[in-house]
Backbone bond lengths (Angstrom), bond angles and torsions (degrees), N, CA, C in turn:
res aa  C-N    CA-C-N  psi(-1)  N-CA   C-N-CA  omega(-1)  CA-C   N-CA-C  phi
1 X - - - 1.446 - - 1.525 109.15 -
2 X 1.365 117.96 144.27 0.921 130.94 170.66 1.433 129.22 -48.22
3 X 1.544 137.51 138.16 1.660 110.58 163.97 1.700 120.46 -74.94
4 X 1.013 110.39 -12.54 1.229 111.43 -174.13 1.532 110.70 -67.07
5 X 1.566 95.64 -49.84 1.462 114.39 175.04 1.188 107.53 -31.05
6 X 1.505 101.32 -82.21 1.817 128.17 173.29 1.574 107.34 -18.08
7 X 1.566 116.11 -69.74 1.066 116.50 167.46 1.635 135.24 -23.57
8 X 1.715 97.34 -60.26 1.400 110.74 173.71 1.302 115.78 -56.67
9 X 0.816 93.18 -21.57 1.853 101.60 -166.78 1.624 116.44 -81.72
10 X 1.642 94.79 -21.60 1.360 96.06 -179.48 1.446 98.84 -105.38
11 X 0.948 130.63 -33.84 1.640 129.94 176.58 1.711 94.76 -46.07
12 X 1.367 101.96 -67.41 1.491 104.17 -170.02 1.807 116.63 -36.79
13 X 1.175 108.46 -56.81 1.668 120.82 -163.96 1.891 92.07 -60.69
14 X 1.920 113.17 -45.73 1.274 115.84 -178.62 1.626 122.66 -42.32
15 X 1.536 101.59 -40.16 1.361 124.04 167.18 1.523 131.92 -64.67
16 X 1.734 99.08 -15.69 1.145 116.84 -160.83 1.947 92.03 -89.70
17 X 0.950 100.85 -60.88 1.237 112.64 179.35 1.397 124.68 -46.98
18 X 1.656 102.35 -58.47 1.394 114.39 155.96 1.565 127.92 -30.80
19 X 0.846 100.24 -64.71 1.699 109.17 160.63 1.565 140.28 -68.03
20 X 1.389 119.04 -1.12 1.115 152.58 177.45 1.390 106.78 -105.09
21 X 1.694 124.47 -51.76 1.751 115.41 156.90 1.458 111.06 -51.83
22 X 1.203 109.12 -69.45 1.621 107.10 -170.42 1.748 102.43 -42.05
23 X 0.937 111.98 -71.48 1.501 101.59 -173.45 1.397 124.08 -19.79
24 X 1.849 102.74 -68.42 1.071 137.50 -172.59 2.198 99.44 -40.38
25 X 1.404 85.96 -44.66 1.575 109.77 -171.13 1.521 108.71 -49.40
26 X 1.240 89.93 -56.85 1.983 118.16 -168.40 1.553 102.86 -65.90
27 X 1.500 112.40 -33.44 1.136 106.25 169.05 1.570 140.46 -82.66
28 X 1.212 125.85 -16.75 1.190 152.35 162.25 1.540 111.54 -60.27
29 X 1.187 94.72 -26.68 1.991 97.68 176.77 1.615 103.43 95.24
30 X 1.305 110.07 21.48 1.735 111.41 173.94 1.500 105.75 -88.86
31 X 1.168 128.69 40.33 1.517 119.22 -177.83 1.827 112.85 -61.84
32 X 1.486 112.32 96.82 1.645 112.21 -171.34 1.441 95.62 -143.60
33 X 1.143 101.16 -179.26 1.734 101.24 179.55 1.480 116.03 -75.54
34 X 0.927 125.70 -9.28 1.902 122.90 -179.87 1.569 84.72 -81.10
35 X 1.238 137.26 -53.67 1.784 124.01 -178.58 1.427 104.48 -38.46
36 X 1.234 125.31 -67.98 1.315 129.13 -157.10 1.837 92.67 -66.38
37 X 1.104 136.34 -36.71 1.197 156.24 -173.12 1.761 96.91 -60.26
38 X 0.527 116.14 -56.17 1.635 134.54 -169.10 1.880 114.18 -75.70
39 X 1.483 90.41 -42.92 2.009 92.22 178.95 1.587 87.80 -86.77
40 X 1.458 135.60 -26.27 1.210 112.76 -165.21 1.510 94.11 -65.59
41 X 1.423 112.86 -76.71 1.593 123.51 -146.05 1.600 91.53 -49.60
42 X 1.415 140.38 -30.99 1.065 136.25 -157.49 1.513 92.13 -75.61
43 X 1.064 116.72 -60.52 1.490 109.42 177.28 1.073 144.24 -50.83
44 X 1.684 114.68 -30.26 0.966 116.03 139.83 1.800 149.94 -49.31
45 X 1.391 105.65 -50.99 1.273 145.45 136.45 2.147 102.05 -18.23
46 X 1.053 105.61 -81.71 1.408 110.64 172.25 1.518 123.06 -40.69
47 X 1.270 100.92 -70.14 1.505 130.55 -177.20 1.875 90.53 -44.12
48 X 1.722 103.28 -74.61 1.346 95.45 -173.80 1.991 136.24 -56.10
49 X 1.502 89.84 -49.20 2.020 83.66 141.30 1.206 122.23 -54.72
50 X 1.239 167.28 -60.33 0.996 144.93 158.61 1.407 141.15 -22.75
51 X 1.078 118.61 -42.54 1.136 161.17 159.48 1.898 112.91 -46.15
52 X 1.464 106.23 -47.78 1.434 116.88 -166.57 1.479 88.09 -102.85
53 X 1.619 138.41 -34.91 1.080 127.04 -178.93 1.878 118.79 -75.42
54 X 1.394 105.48 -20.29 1.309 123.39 155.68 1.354 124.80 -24.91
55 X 1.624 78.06 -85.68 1.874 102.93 -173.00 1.606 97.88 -69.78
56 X 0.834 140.50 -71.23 1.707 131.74 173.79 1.632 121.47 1.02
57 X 1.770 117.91 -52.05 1.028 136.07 -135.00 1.463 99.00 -105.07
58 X 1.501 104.66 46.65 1.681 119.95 178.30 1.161 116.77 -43.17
């Protein structure tokens, strides 16, 4: 396997999570800036694993 792959793979799940607190967050009735803090980087985080597992998959 690739490292890049590897990489993606962990960015991705990082994102996964990330976005799974925030949610989790938003739902509880904590609407504060670490929520918005949390779906961002996750999304990013996601988006960019995705992104690296993409281009890899020559």
């Amino acid at each position: 396997m690739n490292i890049k792959s590897i990489f993606g793979a962990i960015l991705t799940l990082a994102g996964l999570i990330g976005l799974i607190y925030g949610g989790v967050d938003f739902t509880k009735g904590g609407v504060s800036q670490a929520s918005f803090v949390y779906v961002i980087l996750g999304a990013i985080f996601f988006f960019a694993g995705i992104g690296l597992i993409r281009s890899t998959k020559a």
